[in-house]
N, C-alpha and C positions, 0 to 999 in steps of 0.2 A: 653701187656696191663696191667693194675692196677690189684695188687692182691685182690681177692675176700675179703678177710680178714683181719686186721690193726693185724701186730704181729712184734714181734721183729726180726724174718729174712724173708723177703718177699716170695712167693714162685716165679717159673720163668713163662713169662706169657706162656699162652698154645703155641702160635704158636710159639715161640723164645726157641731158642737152647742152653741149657745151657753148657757152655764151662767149663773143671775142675775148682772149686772155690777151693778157701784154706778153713782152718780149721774153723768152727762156733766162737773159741773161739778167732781166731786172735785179738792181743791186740789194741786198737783203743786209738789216740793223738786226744786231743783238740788243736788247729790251735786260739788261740786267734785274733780276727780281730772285724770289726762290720759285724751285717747281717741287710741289710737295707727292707725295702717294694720297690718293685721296684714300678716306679713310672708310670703314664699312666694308661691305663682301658681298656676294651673290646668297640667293635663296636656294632651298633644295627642289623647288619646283621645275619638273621636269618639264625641256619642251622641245619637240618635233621642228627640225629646221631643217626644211626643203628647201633646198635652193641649187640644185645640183643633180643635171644639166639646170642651168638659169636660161638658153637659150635652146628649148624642145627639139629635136630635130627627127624622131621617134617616137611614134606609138610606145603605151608599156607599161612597167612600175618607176613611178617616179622614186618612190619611199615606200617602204611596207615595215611594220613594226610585226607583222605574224608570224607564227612560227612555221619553218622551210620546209621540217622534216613530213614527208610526205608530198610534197606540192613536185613539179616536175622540175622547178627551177629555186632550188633549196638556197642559193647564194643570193639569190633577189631578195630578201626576207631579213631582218633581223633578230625576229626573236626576242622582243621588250615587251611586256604589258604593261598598260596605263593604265593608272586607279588614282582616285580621286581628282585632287585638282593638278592640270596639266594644260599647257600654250600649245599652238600649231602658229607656225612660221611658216608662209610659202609666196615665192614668189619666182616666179619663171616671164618667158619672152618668146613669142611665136612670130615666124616669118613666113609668109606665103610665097609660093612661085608663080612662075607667068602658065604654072599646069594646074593652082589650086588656088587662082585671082578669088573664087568667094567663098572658101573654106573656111571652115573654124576648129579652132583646137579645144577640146572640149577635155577642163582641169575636176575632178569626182575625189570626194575627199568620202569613204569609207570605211565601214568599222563592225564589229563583230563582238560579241561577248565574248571572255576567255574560259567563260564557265559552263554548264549547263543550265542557266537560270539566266532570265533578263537582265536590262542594266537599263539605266534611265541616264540619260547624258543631260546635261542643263548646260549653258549657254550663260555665261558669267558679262563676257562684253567678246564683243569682235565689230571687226569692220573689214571691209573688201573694195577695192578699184579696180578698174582700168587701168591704160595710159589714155588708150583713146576709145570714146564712142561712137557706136556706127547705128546705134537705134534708139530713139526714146527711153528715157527709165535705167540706162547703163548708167551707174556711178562711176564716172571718170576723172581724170587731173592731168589733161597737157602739161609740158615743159613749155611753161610760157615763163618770159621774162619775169621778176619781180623784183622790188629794190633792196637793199641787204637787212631793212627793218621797218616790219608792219605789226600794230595791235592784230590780236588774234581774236576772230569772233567767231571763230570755230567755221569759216567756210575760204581761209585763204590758203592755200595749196599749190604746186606746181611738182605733180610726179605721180602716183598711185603710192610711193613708200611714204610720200612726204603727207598724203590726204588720210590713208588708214590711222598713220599713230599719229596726228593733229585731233581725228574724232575720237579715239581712243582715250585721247589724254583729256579732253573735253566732257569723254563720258558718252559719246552716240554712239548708236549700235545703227548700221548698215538694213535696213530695213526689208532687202532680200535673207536675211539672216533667220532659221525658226530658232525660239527659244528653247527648245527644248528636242529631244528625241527618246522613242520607247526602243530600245533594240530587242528583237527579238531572239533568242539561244539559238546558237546552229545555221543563224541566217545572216548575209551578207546586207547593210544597211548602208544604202547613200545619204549621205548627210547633205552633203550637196554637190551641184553638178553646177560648175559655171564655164560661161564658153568664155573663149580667147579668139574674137573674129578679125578679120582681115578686109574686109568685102567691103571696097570700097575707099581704103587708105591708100596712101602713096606717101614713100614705101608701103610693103605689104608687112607692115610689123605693128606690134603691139603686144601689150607685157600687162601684168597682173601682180596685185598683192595681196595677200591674206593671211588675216591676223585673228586666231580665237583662244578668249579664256576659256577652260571646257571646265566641267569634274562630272565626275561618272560616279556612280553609286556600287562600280563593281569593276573587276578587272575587265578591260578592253585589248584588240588588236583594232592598229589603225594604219591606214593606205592610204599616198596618192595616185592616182589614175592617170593619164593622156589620152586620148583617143582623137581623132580628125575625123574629122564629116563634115557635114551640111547646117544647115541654121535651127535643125530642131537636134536635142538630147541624144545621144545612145540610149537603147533599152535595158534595164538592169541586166539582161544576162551576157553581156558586154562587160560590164566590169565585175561581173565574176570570171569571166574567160583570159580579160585580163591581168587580175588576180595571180593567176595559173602560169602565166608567163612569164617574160624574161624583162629584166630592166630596160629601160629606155637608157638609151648610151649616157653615159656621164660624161665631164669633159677639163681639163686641165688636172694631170697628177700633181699632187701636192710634192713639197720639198719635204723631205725627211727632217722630223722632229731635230731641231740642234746641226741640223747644217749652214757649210758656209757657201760665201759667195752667193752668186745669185739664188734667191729667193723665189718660189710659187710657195702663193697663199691654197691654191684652190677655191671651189665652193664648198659648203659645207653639206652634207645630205644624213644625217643623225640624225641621235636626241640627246641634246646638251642638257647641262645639271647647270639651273641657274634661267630662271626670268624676271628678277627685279633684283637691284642693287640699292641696297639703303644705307645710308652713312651719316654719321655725326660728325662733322666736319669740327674740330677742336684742335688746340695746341697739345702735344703727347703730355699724355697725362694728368692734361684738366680738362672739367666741365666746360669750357669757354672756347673764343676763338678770340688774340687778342684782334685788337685793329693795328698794333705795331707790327704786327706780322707782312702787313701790304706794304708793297707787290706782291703777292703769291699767288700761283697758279695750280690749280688739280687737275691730269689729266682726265680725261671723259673716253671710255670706251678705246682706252691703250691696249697694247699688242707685241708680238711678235718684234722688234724692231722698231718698237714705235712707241716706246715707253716718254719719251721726253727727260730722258739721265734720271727716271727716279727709279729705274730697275722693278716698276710696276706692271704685269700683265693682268689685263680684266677679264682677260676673253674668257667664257665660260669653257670648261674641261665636256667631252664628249663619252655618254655612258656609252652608244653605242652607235658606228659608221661603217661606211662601206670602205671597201681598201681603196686607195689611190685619192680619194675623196679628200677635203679638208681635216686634220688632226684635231683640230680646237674650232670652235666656231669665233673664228675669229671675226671683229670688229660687231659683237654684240648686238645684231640688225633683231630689231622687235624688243631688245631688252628695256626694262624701264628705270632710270637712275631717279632716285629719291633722296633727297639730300636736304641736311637743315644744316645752319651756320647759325652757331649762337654766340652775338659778337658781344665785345663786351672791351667797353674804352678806358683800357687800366691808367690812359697816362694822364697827365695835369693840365691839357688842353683841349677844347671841341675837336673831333673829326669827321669828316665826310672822305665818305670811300664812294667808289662805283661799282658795281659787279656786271661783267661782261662774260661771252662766252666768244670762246675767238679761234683761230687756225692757222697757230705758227707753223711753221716747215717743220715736216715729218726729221723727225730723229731718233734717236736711240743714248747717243751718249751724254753726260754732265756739259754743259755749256756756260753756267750762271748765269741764265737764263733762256730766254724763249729768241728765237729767231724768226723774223719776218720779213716781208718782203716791203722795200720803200717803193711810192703809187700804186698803182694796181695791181689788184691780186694777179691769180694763174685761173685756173679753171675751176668750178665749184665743185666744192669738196660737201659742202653741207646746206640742205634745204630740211629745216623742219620747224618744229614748234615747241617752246617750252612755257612754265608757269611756273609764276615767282609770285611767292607771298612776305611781305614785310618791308618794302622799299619804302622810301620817303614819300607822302602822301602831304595833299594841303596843311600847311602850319606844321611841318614837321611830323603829323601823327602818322603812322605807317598803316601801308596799304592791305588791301586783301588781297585774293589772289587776282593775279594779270596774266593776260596770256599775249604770248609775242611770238612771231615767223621771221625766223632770219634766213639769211641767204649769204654765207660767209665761201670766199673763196682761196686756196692752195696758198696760205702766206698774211692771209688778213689780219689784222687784229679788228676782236668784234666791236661794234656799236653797245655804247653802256645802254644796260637794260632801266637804268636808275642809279638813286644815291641813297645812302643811308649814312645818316649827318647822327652824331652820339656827342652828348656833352662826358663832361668826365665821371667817368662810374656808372655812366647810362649803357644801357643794356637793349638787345633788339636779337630776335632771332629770326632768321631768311629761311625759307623755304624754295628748295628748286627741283621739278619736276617734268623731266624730258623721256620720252620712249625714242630708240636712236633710230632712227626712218632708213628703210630700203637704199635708197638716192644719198645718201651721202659715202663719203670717203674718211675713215680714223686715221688718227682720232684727233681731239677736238682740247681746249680745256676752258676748266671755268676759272675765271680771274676776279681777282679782291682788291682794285687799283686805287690807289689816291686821286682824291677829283682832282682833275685837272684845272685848272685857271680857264674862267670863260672866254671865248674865243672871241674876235672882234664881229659886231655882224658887221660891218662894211667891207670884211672880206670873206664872207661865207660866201655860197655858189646858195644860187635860189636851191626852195627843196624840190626835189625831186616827186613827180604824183604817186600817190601808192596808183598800185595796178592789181585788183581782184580777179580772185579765181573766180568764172560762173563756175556754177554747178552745172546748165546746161551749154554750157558754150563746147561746140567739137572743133579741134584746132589738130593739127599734125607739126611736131616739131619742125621744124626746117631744114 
C-alpha cells in the first residue's frame, strides 16, 4: 500500500515483504524522453474503499455506509446508499499477542435495503485472499520471492493484493464467494463472514483482500464489521450489536488538502467516484498514436506529488469519508486501467517499438524525462499482473491477448513486455489491461520505447528460473 508519508525513499508497505534492496545512495540516470498525461478518465461507478485502520487493532465498524441518525453512534455511519452497480475494496491486517496465540479476527461485509421492499444483490465478479493459510481450502498468496517477469496463467501471485486482481483480471471468481443474495426489508444480511486467523504463524500476523463487483436491484446500506474469537463465526446478532456501535479506531491523520512540507497520505475509508479508467491513448487531437512520438511515457495510477511533471492526478475524488481519514483515495488500489494505443507508422521507414511498464523514482516536477536508478532497484514498489493484446506474434502477425506478472522495484526500468515492429503506413492497435493490486507502491508508468539493439548473448547472465506461486503451499514471509 501507499507510504503513510511523502519522503525521498518510501517505506515498504506493511503487508509486502521487502526483498534485499541495494544501497540508498545508488546513483540514478535521467532517461530523456516525453512523459505524457495519459489520456481517458475514471467511470462514475461508485466504490467502498476500506482500508482504514489497514492494521485492525479493535473490535467495531470498520466502514458503514447507513444512516447515523437514530443509532447510538451517529458519526460511525456515513449515510450513502448504493444502487445498482457498485465495487467493495477492503483490505485490512490482524496481529495476535502472546494473550490471543489462536485467535481470529473475524472481517463481515453487511447490507440492508434502504427501502421497505427487497433487494436482490448479484455478484458480477470478485475474488478474496489471505496472506497466509492456516487450514485446507484458505485462498492464500505468501510474499515469496519471484523474478521481475513471468507469463501469466492466472495462478502466479505473491501477496493476497497481487492474487485477487490477477484472478480478477483473468475472470475467476473465489469460489467461497455466493453469486447472488435475496435481502430481506428491515433486516440485517451478512454477505459474508471471513476469518483473519493467526493460529499458528510466526509472527502472529496476517492480512486479507477483497475485491467485489456487486449491483443491487434497489437501494442499499452496506457495512464492514471486526469481531475477534475463536475458529468458528460470531452469530448474526453480533453484528447487529456491532452495527450499533462505535468505529474500530482508524489510524494516520491525513495532511490537509494543498499542504506543504511534509506529507501524510493516510488510508482511505469512503466511497470514491470512479472504478475503471479507460483511455484512448492518441496524439492531441487525432485518431492515432504516432510511432515518432517514442520515448514516451504515461503515468499509471499518479497522485498527490507523484505526477511525473505532467501535473496529472488519477486518484479517484471521494463522495463520502470519515474526518482525519484519506481526502482522495489515493494510489487507485482495486481500480482497473483499460487502455488501447492505436499506433500508426506516419514516417518513410520500418519501426519496431517495445512497450514496458516500469518504476522510475517518484517525482512531482518536469524533468525531461523519467529518472532511475543505475543496477539495482530499491525495494518493490509493484507486484501484479497485466494483459496486453496486439504485440508482435510469429511472422510479424500480432498477438492475442497475453497475460504477464511483474515485479518491478523503487527505480527500475521494466522488462519489454514485446515489440510491435510497423512497416510505413502500417497500422496496429495495443490493448493494456491492469487492476492496480493492494501490494504495490505509485505510481508506476507505461512506456512506448524504441527497440533497442540485440544484446550479445556471450555476455548475458544465464536466465534466471521462474519460481510459481502454489496455490496450496503455506509459507510465512521471513
Amino acid at each position: 500500500m501507499i507510504p503513510f508519508l511523502l519522503a525521498q525513499a518510501a517505506p515498504v508497505p506493511l503487508m509486502a515483504q521487502a526483498l534485499p534492496a541495494s544501497s540508498a545512495a545508488a546513483a540514478t540516470v535521467l532517461r530523456p524522453q516525453q512523459v505524457a498525461p495519459l489520456p481517458g478518465g475514471l467511470d462514475p461507478v461508485l466504490m467502498v474503499n476500506d482500508n482504514n485502520p489497514e492494521l485492525i487493532l479493535e473490535p467495531g465498524i470498520l466502514l458503514s455506509t447507513f444512516e447515523g441518525k437514530g443509532r447510538p453512534f451517529p458519526e460511525a455511519h456515513l449515510n450513502l446508499p448504493l444502487n445498482g452497480r457498485f465495487d467493495l475494496f477492503s483490505h485490512h491486517v490482524y496481529a495476535g499477542t502472546a494473550q490471543t496465540l489462536e485467535s481470529t479476527l473475524w472481517l463481515a461485509v453487511v447490507a440492508m435495503p434502504r427501502q421497505a421492499a427487497p433487494v436482490q444483490l448479484r455478484l458480477v465478479s470478485g475474488a478474496t485472499s489471505l496472506s497466509q493459510a492456516t487450514s485446507p481450502g484458505q485462498a492464500s498468496a505468501p510474499f515469496l520471492p519471484l523474478p521481475p517477469l513471468l507469463p501469466q496463467d492466472g495462478s502466479t501471485y505473491a501477496g493476497p493484493g497481487d492474487r485477487v486482481t490477477t484472478e480478477l483480471l483473468s475472470q475467476q471468481t473465489s469460489p467461497q464467494l455466493p453469486q447472488r443474495w435475496s435481502l430481506p426489508a428491515g433486516q440485517l444480511t451478512p454477505l459474508l463472514v471471513l476469518p483473519i486467523p493467526v493460529k499458528g504463524l510466526s509472527p502472529l500476523l496476517n492480512g486479507i483482500n477483497l475485491q467485489l463487483r456487486l449491483e443491487s436491484s434497489g437501494p442499499i446500506s452496506l457495512a464492514t464489521l471486526a469481531s475477534v474469537g475463536g475458529d468458528q463465526p460470531p452469530a448474526p446478532e453480533v453484528w447487529q450489536a456491532l452495527l450499533n456501535g462505535p468505529l474500530s479506531p482508524k489510524e494516520h491523520t491525513a495532511s490537509p488538502r494543498g499542504s506543504q512540507g511534509p506529507f501524510a497520505y493516510s488510508r482511505v475509508s469512503g466511497v470514491q467516484i470512479g472504478s475503471v479508467w479507460r483511455g484512448q491513448v492518441t496524439d492531441p487531437g487525432k485518431p492515432f498514436l504516432s510511432v515518432s512520438r517514442a520515448p514516451i511515457s504515461w503515468p499509471i495510477s499518479s497522485l498527490v506529488r507523484g505526477s511525473h511533471g505532467t501535473g496529472q492526478v488519477q486518484t479517484a475524488e471521494l463522495k463520502a469519508s470519515y474526518p482525519g481519514t484519506a481526502w482522495a483515495a489515493h494510489g487507485n488500489y482495486g481500480v482497473e486501467y483499460d487502455l488501447r494505443l492505436p499506433l500508426r507508422n506516419d514516417t518513410g521507414r520500418p519501426v519496431s517499438l517495445q512497450l514496458a511498464l516500469e518504476s522510475p523514482l517518484k517525482g512531482d516536477k518536469p524533468l525531461g524525462g523519467l529518472k532511475f536508478r543505475q543496477g539495482p532497484g530499491g525495494s518493490i514498489w509493484f507486484r501484479g499482473s497485466l494483459e496486453v493484446a496486439g504485440l508482435d506474434g510469429p511472422e510479424g502477425k500480432p498477438l492475442g491477448r497475453e497475460g504477464f506478472h511483474l515485479v518491478l522495484r523503487s527505480g527500475q526500468e521494466g522488462p519489454s513486455l514485446g515489440t510491435v515492429t510497423l512497416a510505413p503506413g502500417g497500422q496496429r492497435q495495443l490493448r493494456l489491461r491492469l487492476i492496480y493490486p493492494a501490494d504495490a507502491t505509485p505510481p508506476q508508468v507505461l512506456s512506448l520505447l524504441p527497440l533497442a539493439p540485440p544484446a550479445n548473448p556471450a555476455a548475458s547472465p544465464p536466465a534466471q528460473p521462474a519460481v510459481k506461486q502454489s496455490p496450496n503451499q503455506l509459507a510465512s514471509p521471513p
